[in-house]
C-alpha positions in Angstrom: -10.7 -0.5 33.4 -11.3 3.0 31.4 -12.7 2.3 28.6 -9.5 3.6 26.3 -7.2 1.7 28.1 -6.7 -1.1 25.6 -7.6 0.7 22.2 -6.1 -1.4 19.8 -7.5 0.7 16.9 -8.0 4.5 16.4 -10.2 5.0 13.8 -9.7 8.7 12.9 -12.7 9.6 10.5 -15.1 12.4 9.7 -17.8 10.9 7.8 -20.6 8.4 9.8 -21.0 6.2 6.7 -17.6 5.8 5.9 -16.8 5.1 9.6 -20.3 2.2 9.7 -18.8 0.9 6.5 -15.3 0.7 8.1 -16.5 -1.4 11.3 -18.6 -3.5 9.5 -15.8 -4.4 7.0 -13.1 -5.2 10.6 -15.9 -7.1 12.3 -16.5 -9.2 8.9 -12.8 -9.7 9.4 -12.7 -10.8 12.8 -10.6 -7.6 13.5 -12.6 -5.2 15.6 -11.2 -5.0 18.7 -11.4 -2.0 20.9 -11.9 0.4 18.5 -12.3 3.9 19.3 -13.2 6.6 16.9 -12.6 10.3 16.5 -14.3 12.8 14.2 -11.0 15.0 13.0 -7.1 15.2 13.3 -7.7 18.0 16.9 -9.6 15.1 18.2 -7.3 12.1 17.3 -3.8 14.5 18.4 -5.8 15.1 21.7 -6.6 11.2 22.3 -2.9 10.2 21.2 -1.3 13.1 23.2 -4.1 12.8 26.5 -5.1 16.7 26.3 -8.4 18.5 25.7 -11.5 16.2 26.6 -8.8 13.2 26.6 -6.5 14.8 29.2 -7.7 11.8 31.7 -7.5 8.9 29.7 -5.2 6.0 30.6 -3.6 2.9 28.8 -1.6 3.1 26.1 -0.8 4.4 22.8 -3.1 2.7 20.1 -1.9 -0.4 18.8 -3.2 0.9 15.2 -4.5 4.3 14.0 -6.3 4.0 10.7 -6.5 7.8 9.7 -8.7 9.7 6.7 -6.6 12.3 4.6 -8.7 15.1 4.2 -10.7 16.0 7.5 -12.4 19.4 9.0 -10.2 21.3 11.5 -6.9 19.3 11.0 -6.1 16.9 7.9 -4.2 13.4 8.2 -1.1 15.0 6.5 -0.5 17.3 9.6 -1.8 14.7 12.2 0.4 11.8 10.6 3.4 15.0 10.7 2.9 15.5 14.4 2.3 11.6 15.3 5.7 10.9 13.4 7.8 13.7 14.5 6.8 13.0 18.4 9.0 10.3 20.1 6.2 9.2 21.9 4.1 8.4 19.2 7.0 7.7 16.2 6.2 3.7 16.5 2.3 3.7 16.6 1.8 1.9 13.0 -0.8 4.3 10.5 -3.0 3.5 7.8 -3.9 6.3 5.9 -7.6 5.4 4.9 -8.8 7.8 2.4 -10.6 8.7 -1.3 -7.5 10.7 -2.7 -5.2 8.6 -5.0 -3.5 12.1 -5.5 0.1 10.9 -6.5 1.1 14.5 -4.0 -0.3 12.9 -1.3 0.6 9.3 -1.5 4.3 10.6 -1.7 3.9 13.2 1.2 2.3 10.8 3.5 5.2 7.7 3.0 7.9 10.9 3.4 6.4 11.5 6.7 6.3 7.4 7.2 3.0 6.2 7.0 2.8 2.4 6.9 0.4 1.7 4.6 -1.7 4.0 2.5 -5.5 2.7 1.2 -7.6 4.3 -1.2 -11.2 3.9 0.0 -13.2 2.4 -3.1 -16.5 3.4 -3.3 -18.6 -0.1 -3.4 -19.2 -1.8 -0.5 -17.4 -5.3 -1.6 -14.6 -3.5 -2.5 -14.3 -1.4 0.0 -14.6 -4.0 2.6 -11.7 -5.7 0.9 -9.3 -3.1 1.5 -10.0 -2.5 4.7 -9.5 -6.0 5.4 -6.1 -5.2 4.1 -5.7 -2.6 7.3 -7.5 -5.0 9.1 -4.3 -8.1 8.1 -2.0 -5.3 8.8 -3.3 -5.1 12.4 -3.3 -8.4 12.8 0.1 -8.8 12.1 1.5 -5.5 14.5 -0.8 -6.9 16.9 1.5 -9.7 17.8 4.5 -7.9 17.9 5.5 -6.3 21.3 5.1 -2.9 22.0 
């Protein structure tokens, strides 16, 4: 089986610590399952889509992509745009994961149909609290069929 075959989670994230904190908060959780990370928005369009270095994966679309804002090369505004204007990826559920609370992007992000959006607090307790919240989230679309 290739190793993205089953990704239940697409972690979309530049920075390393946020990223540590945001698996160690889903494994406290009991939710890391299959996770898969990518660095920017060119990265996570090229996993969703299968192009660039992804061109050969198989399986599935994510079952989850939990998705920073504001990233180098491509932001989560214009990924979660293309993700939600593409049939083939309209359904795949997204948490947008991120630092801004800017009222702008809140309301951008649910017109382009996010699911959920999380602002990333910056202690650890807290911060593992809300990504439990994406983490519940997942659990529940997890038992839906796809």
């Amino acid at each position: 089986m290739d190793a993205f075959e089953s990704t239940a989670i697409l972690l979309v994230e530049d920075s390393d610590a946020d990223a540590e904190l945001i698996v160690r908060a889903l494994t406290k959780g009991n939710v890391v399952n299959k996770l898969v990370r990518v660095r920017d928005g060119v990265e996570a369009l090229e996993f969703v889509f299968r192009t660039g270095r992804y061109a050969d994966r198989l399986g599935g679309n994510p079952r989850l992509i939990m998705l920073d804002l504001q990233m180098p090369r491509l932001g989560g505004i214009d990924v979660l745009r293309r993700l939600k204007g593409d049939a083939s990826s309209r359904t795949i559920p997204v948490v947008m994961l991120t630092s801004s609370a800017e009222e702008r992007d809140v309301v951008e992000s649910y017109k382009l149909g996010v699911n959920s959006y999380l602002v990333k607090p910056v202690e650890f307790a807290a911060f593992t609290a809300v990504v439990a919240q994406a983490g519940l989230y997942w659990a529940v679309m997890n038992r839906m069929p796809h």
